[in-house]
N, C-alpha and C positions, 0 to 999 in steps of 0.2 A: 535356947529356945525350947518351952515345952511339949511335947510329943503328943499329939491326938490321941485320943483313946482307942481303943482297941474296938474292934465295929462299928467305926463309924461309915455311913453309905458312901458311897463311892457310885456314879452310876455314868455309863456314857449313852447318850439318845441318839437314836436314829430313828426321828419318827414321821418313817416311810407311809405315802397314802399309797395303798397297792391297787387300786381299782382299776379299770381297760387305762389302756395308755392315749388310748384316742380321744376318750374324755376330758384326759389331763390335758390333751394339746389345746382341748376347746374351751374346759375352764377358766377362764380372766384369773392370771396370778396364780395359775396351780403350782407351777414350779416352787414356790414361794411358801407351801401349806405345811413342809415342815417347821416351817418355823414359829407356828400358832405355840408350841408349848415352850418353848425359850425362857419365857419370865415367870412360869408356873415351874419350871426344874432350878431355874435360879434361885427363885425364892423360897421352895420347901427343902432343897436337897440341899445348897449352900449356907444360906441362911436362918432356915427355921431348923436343919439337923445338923449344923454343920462340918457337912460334909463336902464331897468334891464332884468336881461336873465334868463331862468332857462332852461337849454337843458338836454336832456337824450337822452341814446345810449344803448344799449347793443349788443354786449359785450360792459365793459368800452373801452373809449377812450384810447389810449398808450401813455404813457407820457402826461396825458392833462393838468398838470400846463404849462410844455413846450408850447403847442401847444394853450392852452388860454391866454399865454403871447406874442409869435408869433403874433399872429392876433393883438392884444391889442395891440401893439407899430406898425404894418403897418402905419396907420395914420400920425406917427411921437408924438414927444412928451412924447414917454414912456410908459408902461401901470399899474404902480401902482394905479392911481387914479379910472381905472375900473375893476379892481380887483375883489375888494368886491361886484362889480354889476354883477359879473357872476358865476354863481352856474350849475356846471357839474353834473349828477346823473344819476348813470346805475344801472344794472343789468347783475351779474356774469351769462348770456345765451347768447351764441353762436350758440343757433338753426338757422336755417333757417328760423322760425315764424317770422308774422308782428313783429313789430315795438309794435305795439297797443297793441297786442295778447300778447306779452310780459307784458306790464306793466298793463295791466287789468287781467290778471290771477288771478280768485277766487282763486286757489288752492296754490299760491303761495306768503307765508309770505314776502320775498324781494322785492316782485312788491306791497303788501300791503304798506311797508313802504316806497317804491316811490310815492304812491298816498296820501298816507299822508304827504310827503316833498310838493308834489305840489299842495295839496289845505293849508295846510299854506302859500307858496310863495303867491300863490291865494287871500285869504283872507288879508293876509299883507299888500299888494300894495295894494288892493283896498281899503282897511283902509287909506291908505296913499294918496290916490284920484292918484293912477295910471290907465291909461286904458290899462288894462290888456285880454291878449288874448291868443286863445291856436294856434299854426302855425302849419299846417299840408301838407303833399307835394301833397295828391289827396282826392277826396272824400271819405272819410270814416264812413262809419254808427257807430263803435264802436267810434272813435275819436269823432263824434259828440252826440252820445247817453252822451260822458262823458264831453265836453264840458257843455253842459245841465245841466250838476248835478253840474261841478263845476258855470256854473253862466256865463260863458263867454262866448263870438262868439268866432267861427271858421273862418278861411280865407279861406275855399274853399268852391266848392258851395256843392250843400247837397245832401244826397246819392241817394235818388230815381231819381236824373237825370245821375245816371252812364249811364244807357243803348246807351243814346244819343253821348257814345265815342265808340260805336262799330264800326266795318269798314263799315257795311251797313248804319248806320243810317249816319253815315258823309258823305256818296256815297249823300245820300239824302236831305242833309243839302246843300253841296255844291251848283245841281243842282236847288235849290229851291231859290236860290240868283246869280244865272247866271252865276255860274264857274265850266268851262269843267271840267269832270273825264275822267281817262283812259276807253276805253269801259271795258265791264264786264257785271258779273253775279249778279242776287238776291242772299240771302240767301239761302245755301246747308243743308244739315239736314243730308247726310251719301254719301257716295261717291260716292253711285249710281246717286242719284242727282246731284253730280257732275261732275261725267263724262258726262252725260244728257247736260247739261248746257255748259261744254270745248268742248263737240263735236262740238255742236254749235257756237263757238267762231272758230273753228278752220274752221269749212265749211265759216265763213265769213273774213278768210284770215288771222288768225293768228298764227304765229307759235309759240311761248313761253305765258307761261301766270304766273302767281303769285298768290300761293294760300294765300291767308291769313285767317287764323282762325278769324270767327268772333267776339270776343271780348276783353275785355280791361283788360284781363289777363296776356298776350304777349306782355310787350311793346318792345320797339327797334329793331323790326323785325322779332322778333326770335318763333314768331308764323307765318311764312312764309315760302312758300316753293316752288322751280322754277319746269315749268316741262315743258321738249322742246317736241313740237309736230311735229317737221318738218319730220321725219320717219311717220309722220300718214297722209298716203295718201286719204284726201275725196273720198268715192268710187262715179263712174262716177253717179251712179244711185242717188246719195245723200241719202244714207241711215242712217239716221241719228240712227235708232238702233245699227245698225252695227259698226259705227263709234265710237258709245258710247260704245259699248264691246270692243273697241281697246283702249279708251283713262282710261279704268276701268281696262284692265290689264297694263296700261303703267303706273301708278300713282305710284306706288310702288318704281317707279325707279327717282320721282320728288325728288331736290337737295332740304334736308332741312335745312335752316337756323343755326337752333340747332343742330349742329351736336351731341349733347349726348343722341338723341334719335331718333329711331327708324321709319319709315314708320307705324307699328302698332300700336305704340303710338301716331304719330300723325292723324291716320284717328280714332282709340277713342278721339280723343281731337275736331275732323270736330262732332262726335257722340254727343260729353257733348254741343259744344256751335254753330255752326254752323260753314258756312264758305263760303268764294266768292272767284271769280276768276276774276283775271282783266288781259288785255293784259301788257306785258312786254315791254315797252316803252325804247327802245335800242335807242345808236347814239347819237342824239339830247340831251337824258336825263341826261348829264352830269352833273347836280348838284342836290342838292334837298336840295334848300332853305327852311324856316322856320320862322310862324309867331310867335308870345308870346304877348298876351293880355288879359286884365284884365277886369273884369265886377263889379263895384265899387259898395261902397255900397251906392252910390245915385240914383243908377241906370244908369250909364253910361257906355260908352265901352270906353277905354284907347288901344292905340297901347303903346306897351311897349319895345319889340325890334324884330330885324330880325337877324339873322343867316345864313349862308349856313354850311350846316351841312359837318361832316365829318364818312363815312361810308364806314364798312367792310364788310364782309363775304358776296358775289355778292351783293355788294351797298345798301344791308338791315339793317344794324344795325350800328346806332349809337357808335361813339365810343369819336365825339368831333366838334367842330366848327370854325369860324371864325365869327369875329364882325365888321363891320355889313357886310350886305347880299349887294351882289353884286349892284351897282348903276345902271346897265342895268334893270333889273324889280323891284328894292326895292320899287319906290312909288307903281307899280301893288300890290306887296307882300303886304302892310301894307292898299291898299285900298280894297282885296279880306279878309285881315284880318280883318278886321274893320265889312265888311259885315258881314260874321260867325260871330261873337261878337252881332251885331244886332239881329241875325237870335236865336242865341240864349239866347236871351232876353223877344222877343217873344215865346219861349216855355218855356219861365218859368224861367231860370235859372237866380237869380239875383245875383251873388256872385261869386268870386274865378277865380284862375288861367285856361284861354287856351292856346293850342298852335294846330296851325295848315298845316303841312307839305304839302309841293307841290314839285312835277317835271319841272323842267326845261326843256325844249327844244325851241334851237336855230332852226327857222325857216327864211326861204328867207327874213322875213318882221319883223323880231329880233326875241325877246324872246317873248315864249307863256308858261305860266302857267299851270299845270293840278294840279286841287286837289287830294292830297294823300291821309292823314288820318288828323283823328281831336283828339285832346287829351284833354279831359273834367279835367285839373289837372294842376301842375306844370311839367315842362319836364327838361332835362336833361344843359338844357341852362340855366337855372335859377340861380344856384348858382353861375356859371362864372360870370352875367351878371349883380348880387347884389353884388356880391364883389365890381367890377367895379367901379358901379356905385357910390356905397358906399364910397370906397376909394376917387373920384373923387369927390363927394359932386354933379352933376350932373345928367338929365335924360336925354332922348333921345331926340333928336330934332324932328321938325315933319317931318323934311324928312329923320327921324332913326339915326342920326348922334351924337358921342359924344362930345363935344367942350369944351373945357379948357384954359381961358385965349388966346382965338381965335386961341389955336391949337387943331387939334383934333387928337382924340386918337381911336387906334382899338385895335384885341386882338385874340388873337388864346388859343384855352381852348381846354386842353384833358383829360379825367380821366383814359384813360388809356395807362399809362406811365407805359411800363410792361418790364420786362426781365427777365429771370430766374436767372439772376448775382446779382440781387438785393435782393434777399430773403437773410435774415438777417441783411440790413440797419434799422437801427429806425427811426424815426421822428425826433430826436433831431439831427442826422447825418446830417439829407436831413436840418433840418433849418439851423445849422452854416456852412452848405457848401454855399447853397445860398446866407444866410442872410451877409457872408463873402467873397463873389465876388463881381463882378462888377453887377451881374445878378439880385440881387438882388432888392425888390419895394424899389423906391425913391420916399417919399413923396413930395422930392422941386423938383423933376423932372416929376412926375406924371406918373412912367414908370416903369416896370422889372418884376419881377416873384413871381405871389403866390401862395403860394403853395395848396392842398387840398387833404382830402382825406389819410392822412398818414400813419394810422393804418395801411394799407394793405400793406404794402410793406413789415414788417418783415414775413409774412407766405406766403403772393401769389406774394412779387417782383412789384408790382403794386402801383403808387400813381396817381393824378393828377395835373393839376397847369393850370395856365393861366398865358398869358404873353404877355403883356400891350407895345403895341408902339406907334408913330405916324401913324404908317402905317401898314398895312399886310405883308410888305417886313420885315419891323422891328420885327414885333409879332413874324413871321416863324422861323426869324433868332434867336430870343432869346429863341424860344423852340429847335430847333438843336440845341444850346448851353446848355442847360439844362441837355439836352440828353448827352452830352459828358462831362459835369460835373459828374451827376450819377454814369454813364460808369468809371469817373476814381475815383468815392468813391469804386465802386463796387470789381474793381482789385485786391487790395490787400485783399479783403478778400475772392474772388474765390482762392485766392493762399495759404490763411489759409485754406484752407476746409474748409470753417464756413457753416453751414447747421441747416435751423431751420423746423422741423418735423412738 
């Protein structure tokens, strides 16, 4: 048998979402979000380098020989031959807990014997002169503490630069490199300070504003919350006390993102981490584009790709995208991205995944930009956009473009692909429907549907996919096909009663 060469990757994923844990309990399928990047580590780390994988999950994956063969044959070619190079390993917890929390539990003999499966992998490969690594999806202090102990870097940047993903310090980042924010507030501390600070926003002409919790707890929106001010008339005197006891009793009634909690919970949550207010940017704001860039480890900043995102619950929360970002501001996108990357380089940060959100608004003199938020991590784009690329053997061009044999390709990505008809399909349903249409990825065509995400569909009816054309007309079309594929898995067995508790 002949010997691998000498650096070849070697990487194991733990890719923990660290945000509040209360969140994770409320999210539909949170438990289940590591496993978004599964067929993007298969495919570029096994397949496209071939190298070796070692992933974890808990709960286990559903059907994951299924579902590690799936990916393994995207490429074309079959996937017996990287078989052996990919090693699944959970943990029978279904909590809501990290990712990390999971597999570092002192008290817990199963997560022992997953840290003992992976410093063997560890020590193996690097016997073997693999360069071996731990992937993780944001800064994490406990991922990196153990990175440490086994011996390897991490691929994100390192924890004591979380704070610089709050919503303030990116308000701060932004303006420090010459790109407008919506106006707004400093940091709140309780809601009295709050209302202090909206009275003030509203005496200077605004009617709606946006709360967001200050930190990087909450992502996808869902530490946000609308609160219309147009009933709160500036009294003539400009009393700004006064005005602030109108907008202290009217907050209660601010539209919260999260709908599965409370007014009282969310002004304890302004209590534990702080919070700003920024005007609500109507009309114009019709999209909100999205950069993804990387801080290498030579020290450089890489544009990686653009997005215009796709979002629900009043335009706050991610739910999927489209590739690439609109051609009207993409160079603006990838050159206000580039900056941020710069900016933080200079405070220090030399490593790991950004992404940094903006507002669209179409003005008389075209499109203007306003920075949204900054995300010191990987985002939600990331696993649609290694598939991709992966599958393609390509990266982005420098003007964000994907090109293949001088055609190029876009792509429309959802994770969530939800109905309540679907609870009780499996994975292995959802891949021979696909993988047995027309809809299906065509390696000689470079084109059609992958899937992701699958676990969730037998308990919460939910999966996701991304879906690869020449065009955005194409992408759209083959996710409404998707959709009605699904839809007629789903039929016959809404008509059995099939129900999974």
């Amino acid at each position: 048998m002949t010997a691998e060469p000498n650096g070849y990757p070697a990487q194991v994923s733990i890719e923990s979402r660290e945000c509040s844990p209360q969140l994770l309990e409320r999210l539909i399928g949170a438990t289940l979000f590591p496993e978004r990047l599964v067929g993007s580590a298969i495919i570029n780390t096994v397949c496209r380098a071939g190298g070796r994988l070692l992933y974890v999950t808990a709960p286990p994956m559903l059907e994951a020989d299924q579902q590690v063969d799936y990916y393994l044959g995207l490429p074309g070619g079959g996937h017996d031959s990287g078989r052996a190079r990919v090693h699944m390993v959970s943990l029978d917890d279904a909590t809501s807990r990290w990712l990390s929390e999971k597999v570092l539990d002192p008290e817990n003999p199963q997560a022992a014997q997953v840290r003992e499966v992976i410093r063997e992998f560890v020590d193996r490969e690097r016997r073997n002169g693999a360069d071996v690594r731990l992937s993780y999806f944001e800064p994490s202090k406990p991922l990196e503490r153990f990175a440490q102990a086994l011996g390897v870097p991490g691929n994100q940047s390192r924890s004591p630069h979380i704070p610089l993903g709050t919503k303030h310090a990116g308000r701060q980042l932004f303006t420090s490199v010459g790109i407008d924010v919506p106006a707004g507030t400093g940091p709140c501390r309780n809601t009295t300070e709050l209302a202090e600070e909206v009275a003030r926003m509203r005496l200077s002409g605004h009617r709606t504003v946006v709360i967001k919790l200050n930190s990087t707890a909450y992502g996808g929106g869902l530490g946000n919350a609308l609160l219309d001010l147009g009933d709160l008339v500036p009294p003539g005197t400009h009393d700004d006390a006064a005005l602030a006891e109108q907008v202290l009793a009217a907050l209660p009634q601010a539209t919260l993102v999260d709908t599965k909690i409370t007014w009282n919970d969310f002004a304890g949550m302004i209590e534990e981490s702080g919070a700003i207010a920024e005007e609500w940017v109507e009309g114009g704001a019709a999209r909100s584009p999205s950069f993804q860039g990387r801080l290498t480890d030579e020290g450089g900043v890489e544009a990686v790709s653009t997005h215009d995102q796709v979002l629900s619950a009043h335009s706050q929360t991610y739910t999927g995208c489209f590739f690439p970002a609109s051609v009207e501001y993409r160079r603006t996108l990838i050159d206000y991205g580039l900056r941020i990357g710069r900016a933080l380089l200079e405070q220090g940060v030399d490593s790991g995944d950004y992404g940094v959100d903006f507002l669209a608004m179409r003005t008389s003199a075209g499109w203007r930009l306003l920075g949204c938020e900054l995300n010191l991590r990987a985002t939600g784009t990331k696993h649609a956009f290694t598939t991709v690329t992966g599958l393609l053997g390509v990266s982005a061009t420098e003007d964000g473009r994907l090109l293949i044999d001088g055609s190029e390709r876009a792509y429309e990505a959802s994770d969530s692909i939800m109905d309540p008809r679907y609870v009780g399909l499996r994975p292995t349903q959802l891949i021979r429907a696909v993988a047995g249409s027309r809809l299906g990825y065509d390696p000689t065509r470079k084109k059609g549907v992958v899937l992701h995400m699958m676990s969730a569909v037998v308990r919460y009816g939910k999966f996701g996919a991304v879906c690869i054309g020449e065009n955005q007309a194409e992408a759209r079309a083959l996710m409404r096909s998707l959709r009605e594929l699904v839809n007629g898995l789903a039929e016959p067995q809404a008509s059995n009663g099939v129900l999974i508790g």
